[in-house]
C-alpha positions in Angstrom: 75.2 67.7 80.1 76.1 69.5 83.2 72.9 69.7 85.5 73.2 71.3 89.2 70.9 70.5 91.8 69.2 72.5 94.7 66.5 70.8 96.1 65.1 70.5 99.2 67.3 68.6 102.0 64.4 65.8 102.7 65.2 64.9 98.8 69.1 64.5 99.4 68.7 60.7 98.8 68.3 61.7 95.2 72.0 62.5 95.1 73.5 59.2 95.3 71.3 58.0 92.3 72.0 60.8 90.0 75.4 61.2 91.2 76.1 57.4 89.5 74.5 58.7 85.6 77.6 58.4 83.1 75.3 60.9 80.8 74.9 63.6 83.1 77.3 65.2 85.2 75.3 66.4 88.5 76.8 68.7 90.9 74.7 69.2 94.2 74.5 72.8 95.9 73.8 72.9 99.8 74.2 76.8 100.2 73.2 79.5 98.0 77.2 80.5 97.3 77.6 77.1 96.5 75.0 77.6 93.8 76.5 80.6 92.6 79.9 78.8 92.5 78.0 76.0 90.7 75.4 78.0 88.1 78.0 79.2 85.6 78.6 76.0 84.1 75.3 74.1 84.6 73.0 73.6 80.6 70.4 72.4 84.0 69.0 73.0 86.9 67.0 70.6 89.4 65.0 72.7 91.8 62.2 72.2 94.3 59.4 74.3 94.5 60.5 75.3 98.4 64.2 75.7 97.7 63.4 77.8 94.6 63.3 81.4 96.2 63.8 84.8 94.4 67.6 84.6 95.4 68.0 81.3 93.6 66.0 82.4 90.2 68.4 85.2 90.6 71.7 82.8 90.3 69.8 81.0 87.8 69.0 83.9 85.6 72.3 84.6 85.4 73.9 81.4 84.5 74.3 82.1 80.8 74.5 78.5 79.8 71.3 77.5 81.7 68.7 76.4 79.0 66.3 73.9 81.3 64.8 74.3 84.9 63.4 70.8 86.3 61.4 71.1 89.0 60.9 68.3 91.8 57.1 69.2 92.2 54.3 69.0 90.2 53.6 72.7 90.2 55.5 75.3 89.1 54.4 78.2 91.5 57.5 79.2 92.9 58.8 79.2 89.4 55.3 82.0 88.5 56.6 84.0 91.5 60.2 84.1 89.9 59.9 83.4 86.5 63.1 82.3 84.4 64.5 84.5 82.0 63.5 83.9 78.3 65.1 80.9 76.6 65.0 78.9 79.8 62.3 75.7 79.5 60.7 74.4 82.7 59.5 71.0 83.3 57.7 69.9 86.0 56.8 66.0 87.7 53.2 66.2 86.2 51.9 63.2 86.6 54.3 61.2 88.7 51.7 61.2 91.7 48.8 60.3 89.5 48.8 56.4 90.4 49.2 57.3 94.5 45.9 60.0 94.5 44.0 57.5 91.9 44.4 54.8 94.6 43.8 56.8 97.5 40.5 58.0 95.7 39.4 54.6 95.0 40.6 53.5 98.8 37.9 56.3 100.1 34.9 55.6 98.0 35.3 52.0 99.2 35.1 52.8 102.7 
């Protein structure tokens, strides 16, 4: 699988990791043209919710071969203010904070 990735810059350490997969071929766009260069080809997309702007749903819209949109955040409201063309499924992190808030919750009803 071919997944492209434009997330936000404080989430560039992600690169190295998903750089190494054998089972999916990541490419990493730091511009918008390099996105548009990039799109064509991608089956995925791994955005975050601030990089995801109306300019980028536009390049992804077009990107015929794009079937899934990942997101890096657990919402997926920049995604309701450009929503993907039909035929695209979106996924979100729900739940990967769910350990952090439990324990901070806990944390404050101790002190």
């Amino acid at each position: 699988m071919r997944m492209i990735g434009f997330i936000n810059p404080n989430l560039r350490a992600l690169e190295n990791g998903l750089a190494a997969s054998r089972e999916i071929e990541f490419t990493f766009a730091h511009t918008l043209d390099q996105l548009r260069d990039s799109a064509g080809s991608a089956e995925a997309a791994l955005v975050s919710n601030s990089t995801y702007t109306g300019a980028v749903a536009e390049i992804l819209n077009a990107a015929s071969g794009l079937r899934w949109i990942q997101t890096t955040s657990i919402g997926f409201e920049a995604l309701s203010a450009h929503p993907p063309r039909p035929g695209i499924v979106v996924t979100n992190a729900a739940g990967l904070k769910a350990p952090t808030v439990a324990e901070h919750a806990m944390t404050l009803l101790l002190a």
